[in-house]
N, C-alpha and C positions, 0 to 999 in steps of 0.2 A: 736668224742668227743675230745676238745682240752685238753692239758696235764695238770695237776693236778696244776701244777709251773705257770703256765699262772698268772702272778700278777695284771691282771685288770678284770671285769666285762663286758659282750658281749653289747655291748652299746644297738642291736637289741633289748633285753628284758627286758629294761626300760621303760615299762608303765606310765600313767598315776596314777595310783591307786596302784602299787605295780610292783613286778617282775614276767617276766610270758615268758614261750618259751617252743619248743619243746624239749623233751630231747635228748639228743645224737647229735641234731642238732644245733639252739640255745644255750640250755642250760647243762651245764656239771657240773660233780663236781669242776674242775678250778676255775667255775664263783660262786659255792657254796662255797668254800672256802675264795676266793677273795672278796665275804662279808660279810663273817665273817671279818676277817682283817678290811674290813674298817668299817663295825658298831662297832666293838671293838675302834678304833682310834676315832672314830667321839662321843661316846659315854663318851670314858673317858677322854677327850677333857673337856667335859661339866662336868664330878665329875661323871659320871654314870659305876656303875660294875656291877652290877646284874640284868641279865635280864632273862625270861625265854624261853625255845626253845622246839617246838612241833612239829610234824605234821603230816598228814592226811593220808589217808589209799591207797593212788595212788602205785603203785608196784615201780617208782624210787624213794620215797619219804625216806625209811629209808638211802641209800645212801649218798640223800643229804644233809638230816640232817647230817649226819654222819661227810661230809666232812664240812659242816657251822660250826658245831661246836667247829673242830678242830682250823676252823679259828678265831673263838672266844676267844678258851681259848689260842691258840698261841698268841693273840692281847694283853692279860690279862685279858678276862674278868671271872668271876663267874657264872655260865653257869646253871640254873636250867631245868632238860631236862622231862619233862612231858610224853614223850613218845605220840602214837598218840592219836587221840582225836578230837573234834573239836575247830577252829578255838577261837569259844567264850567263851571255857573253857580257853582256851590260857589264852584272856582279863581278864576273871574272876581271873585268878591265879595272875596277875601284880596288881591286885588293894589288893587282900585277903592276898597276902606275901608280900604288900606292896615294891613291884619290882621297879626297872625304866627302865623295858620295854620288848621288846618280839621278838621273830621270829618267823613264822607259815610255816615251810615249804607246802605249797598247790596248788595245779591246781585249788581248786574252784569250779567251773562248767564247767569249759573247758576241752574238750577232753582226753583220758584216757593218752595219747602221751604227752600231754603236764602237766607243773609241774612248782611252782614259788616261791615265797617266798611275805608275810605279814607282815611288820615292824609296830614298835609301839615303842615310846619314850616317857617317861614321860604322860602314858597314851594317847597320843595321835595317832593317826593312820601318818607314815612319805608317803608324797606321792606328786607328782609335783616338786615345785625346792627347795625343802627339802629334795626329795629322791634322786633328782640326786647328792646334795649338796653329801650327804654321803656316795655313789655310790664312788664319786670321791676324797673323804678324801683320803691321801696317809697313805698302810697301812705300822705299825710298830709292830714291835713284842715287847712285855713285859712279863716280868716273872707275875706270879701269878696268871694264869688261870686253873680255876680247872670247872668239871662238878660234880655232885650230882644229888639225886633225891628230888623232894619237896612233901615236908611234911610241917605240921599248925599241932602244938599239937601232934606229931605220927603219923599223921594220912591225908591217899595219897589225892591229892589234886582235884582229880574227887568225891570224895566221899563229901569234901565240898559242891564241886560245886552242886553235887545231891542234897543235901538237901536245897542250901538255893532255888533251882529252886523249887522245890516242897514246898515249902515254900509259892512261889509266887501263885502256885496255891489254896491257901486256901479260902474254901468255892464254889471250885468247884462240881457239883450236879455228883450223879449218871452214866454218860456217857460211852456212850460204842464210843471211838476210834480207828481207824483205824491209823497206824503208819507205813510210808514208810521211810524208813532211805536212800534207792536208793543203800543198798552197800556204805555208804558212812562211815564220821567218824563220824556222833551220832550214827551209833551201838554200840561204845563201851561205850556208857554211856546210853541210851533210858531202857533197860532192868532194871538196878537201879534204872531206873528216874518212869519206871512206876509201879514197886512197891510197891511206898510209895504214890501212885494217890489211888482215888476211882472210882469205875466203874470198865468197863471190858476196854482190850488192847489187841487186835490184831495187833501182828509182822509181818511187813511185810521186806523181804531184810535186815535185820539185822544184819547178817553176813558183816563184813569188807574186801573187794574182790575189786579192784583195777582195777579190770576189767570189771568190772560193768555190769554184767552177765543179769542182770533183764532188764535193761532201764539203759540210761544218767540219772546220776542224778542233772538234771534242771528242779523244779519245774517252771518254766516261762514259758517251752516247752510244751504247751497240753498237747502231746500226751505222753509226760513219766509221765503222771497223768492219763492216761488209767485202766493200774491195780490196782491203789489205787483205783479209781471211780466204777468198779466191784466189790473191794472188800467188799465198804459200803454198794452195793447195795445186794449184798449175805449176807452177816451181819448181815444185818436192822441194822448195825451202825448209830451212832448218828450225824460224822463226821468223815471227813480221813484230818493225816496230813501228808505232805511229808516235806523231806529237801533235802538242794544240797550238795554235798560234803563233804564241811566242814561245815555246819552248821548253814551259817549267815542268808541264804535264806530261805524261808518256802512258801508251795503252801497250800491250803485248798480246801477241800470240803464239799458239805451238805448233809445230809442224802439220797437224792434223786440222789448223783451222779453228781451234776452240779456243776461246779467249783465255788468257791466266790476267784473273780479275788484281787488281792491286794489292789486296791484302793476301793475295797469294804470291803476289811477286815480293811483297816485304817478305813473309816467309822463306821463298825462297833464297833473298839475299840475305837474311837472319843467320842460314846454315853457317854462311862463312865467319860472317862478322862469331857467334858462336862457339868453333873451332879455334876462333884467335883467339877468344878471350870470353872463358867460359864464365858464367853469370854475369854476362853482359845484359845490358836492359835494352829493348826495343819498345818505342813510343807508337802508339797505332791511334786512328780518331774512331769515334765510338758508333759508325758506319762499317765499322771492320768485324769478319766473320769472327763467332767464339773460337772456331778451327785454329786462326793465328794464335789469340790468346794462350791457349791450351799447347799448344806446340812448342810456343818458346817456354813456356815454364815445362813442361815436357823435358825438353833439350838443355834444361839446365840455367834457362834465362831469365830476367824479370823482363813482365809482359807490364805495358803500363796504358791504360784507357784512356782518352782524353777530349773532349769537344774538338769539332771538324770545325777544319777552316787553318790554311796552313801559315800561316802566321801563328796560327796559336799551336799548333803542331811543334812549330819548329822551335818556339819558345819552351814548349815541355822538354824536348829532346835537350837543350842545354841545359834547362834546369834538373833534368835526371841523369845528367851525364851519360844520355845517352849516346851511342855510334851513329844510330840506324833511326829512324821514323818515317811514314807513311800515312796516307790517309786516301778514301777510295774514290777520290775526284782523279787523282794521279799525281798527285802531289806526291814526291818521294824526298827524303833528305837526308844527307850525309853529312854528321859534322866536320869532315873531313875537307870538305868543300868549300870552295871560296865563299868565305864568312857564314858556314856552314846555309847554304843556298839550294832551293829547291830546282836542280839543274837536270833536267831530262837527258840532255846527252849523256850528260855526268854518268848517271845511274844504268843508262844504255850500256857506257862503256864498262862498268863494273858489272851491269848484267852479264857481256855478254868474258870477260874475266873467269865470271864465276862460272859460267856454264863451262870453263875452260878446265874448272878447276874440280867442279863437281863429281864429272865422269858419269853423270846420269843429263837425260833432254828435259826439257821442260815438259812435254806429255808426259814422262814417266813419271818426274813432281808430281805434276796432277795428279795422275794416276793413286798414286802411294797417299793421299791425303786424306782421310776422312769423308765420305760421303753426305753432301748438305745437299741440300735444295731452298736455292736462295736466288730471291730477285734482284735486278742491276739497281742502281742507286733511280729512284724515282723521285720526277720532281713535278711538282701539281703546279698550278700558275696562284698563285693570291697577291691581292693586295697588300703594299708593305702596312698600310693603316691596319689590316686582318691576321698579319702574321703572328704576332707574339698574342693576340686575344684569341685564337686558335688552339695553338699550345696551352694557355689556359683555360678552355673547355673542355676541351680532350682530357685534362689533367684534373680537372673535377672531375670528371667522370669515372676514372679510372680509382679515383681514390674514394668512389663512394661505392665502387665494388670491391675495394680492399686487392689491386694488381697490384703486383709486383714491378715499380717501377723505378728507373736508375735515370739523374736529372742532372746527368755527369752535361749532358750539353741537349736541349729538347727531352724528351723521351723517349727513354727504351725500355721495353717494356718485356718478361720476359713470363713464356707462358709451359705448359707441359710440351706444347710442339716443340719453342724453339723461343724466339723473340722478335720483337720489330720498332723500329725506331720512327719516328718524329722531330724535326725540327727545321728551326725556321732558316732560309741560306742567307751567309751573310753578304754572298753579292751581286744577288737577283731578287726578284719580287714573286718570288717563289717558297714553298717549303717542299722540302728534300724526306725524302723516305726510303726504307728496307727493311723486309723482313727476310730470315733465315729459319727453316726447319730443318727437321730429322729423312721428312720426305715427304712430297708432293702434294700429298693429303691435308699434310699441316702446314703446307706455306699458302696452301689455298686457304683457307681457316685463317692464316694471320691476316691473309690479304685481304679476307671478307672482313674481318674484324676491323682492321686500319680505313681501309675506303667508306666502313660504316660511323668508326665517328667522323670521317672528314665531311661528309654528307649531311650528319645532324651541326655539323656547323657552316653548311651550307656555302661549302668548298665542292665546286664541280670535280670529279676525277671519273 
């Protein structure tokens, strides 16, 4: 781990979407302090001193708070420290104390090893050449940094957050839910939050453990929806909900045990939003089934495609004025929401709203949908130096057989079966894949097809 004085940030763990590395290797308290400094300089630059600082339940995560924050309030800033939590409580607290902005200490979904940090200014998420912009702010130190705890009226700022979440669930029926938290940071709010719900709540992994004892918690990955999908089916639960880490992601399932994949969960919160306000648009990332697509404009809706990756998700959705978007990592978002924020419980509680509202279960959704046969979102390992020279061999290739190809975000490629996508992820050293058919036959076909160029480009899968 480099030394604490190190006055720059590791350039390696400047993502796309935020900051992200391995601890002790990549990432150090140095590079934790050294942004604090410069979000302090870069922040009061612009007139901004108060921001608030949180984060997640990862075993380096108190540390790095620890040393950011130092760097904060050496910078001058006023420093509201929330202690852990999730990520969307974070956003909730910058909009309800009326902040100008945030830090999340978090890993996310990424490995227990690894650990980063979530910026947000002026409500809005900093990420691209605005994060690096403030990466690279040169830091100074100012007198007048202090930290506190936040309070609204006396009273701690997760307890807010509980109520007005429960809030949103009004007029949700009777339900008996299954609740996977993965060991992550809605444990230490899920207990309060279902409290004040109706119906029964089963705990699942609730406990805050950094090691994450039970499963990864990425609801995207099947198989860490293994024991949630037992648990419903022991239960006679009505539905199980998982989250990831910190909180922004959510996985589902139905009474019966069978997962309802993401772009079927936008759908089926599409109905409502729909109902309100017919020719409403829904934003989807281009990972998502044609079944969504095809259903809201069905229903009366404009359907809008868009490259994955929720930051750019969430920026389409206001630039189409839209209500609703989603994308199939589990990223879901409501404009509605503090500063329109990809907030798992959020969508939970509107989930479970709707299903209040509906008068039909989630199996029966399922059920009623269009018959596909499609793969979970597949992610192969490559090199970030291999990742986008990947995408463009695949991309010769395809355009010297004359395919039909859509370069909305990677490639998606669409064939008699059905179609399958490509591309590179923006916060892993990975490329991300799926295909979807008509049936069995032809998602094997896509799948031989896609694992055949990843292979001539000398991508293991």
């Amino acid at each position: 781990m480099r030394s604490p004085k190190a006055p720059s940030i590791n350039p390696a763990i400047i993502r796309s979407y935020d900051i992200r590395g391995v601890v002790g290797q990549q990432l150090g308290l140095a590079d934790a302090h050294a942004l604090g400094l410069a979000y302090a300089a870069h922040a009061i630059a612009r007139g901004k001193h108060r921001i608030a600082v949180s984060r997640d339940g990862r075993l380096s995560s108190p540390d790095l708070e620890a040393a950011l924050a130092a760097g904060l309030t050496a910078g001058g800033m006023n420093v509201l420290r929330l202690g852990v939590g999730p990520t969307p409580r974070m956003y909730f607290a910058v909009q309800a104390a009326e902040l100008e902005g945030g830090v999340m200490v978090t890993g996310s979904h990424n490995p227990p090893e690894q650990n980063g940090f979530k910026l947000v200014l002026d409500g809005e998420p900093v990420f691209g050449a605005a994060l690096k912009r403030l990466v690279a702010t040169p830091a100074t130190k100012r007198p007048g940094g202090a930290t506190h705890d936040l309070y609204l009226g006396g009273i701690e700022i997760t307890t807010h957050y509980v109520r007005r979440l429960a809030a949103v669930a009004a007029g949700a029926g009777e339900l008996h839910v299954v609740w996977d938290c993965g060991h992550g940071a809605v444990g230490t709010v899920i207990g309060a939050l279902v409290a004040r719900l109706p119906g029964q709540h089963t705990l699942l992994n609730a406990r805050v453990d950094g090691s994450f004892p039970a499963h990864h918690p990425d609801p995207a990955v099947p198989a860490n929806l293994r024991q949630l999908q037992t648990m419903v089916v022991a239960k006679g639960a009505d539905l199980g909900i998982a989250f990831d880490g910190d909180g922004d992601r959510i996985g589902v399932v139905d009474a019966t045990g069978r997962i309802i994949w993401p772009d079927q969960l936008v759908l089926f919160l599409a109905l409502e939003i729909l109902a309100a306000h017919p020719g409403a648009t829904v934003v989807a990332d281009v990972k998502s089934s044609r079944v969504l697509f095809d259903e809201v404009e069905r229903l009366g809706g404009r359907a809008v495609m868009v490259p994955s990756g929720y930051v750019i998700v969430r920026e389409a959705m206001l630039r189409e004025k839209a209500p609703l978007a989603g994308e199939m990592s589990g990223h879901i978002v409501y404009a509605d929401c503090w500063h329109a924020s990809d907030d798992a419980l959020y969508v939970a509680m509107r989930l479970l709203a709707a299903l209040g509202n509906q008068g039909c279960t989630l199996a029966e959704f399922r059920e009623s949908l269009p018959r596909m046969s499609a793969t979970p979102e597949l992610r192969v390992a490559c090199p970030e130096s291999r990742k986008q020279a990947t995408i463009r061999e695949v991309a010769a290739r395809l355009v010297a057989r004359g395919a039909k190809v859509d370069t909305t975000d990677g490639l998606r490629v669409t064939a008699d079966e059905g179609w399958w996508l490509l591309r590179a992820s923006g916060t892993e050293p990975k490329l991300t894949a799926r295909c979807e058919a008509a049936d069995p036959d032809g998602l094997e076909r896509l799948r031989g097809e896609l694992l055949s160029h990843l292979r001539q480009s000398g991508i293991r899968c």
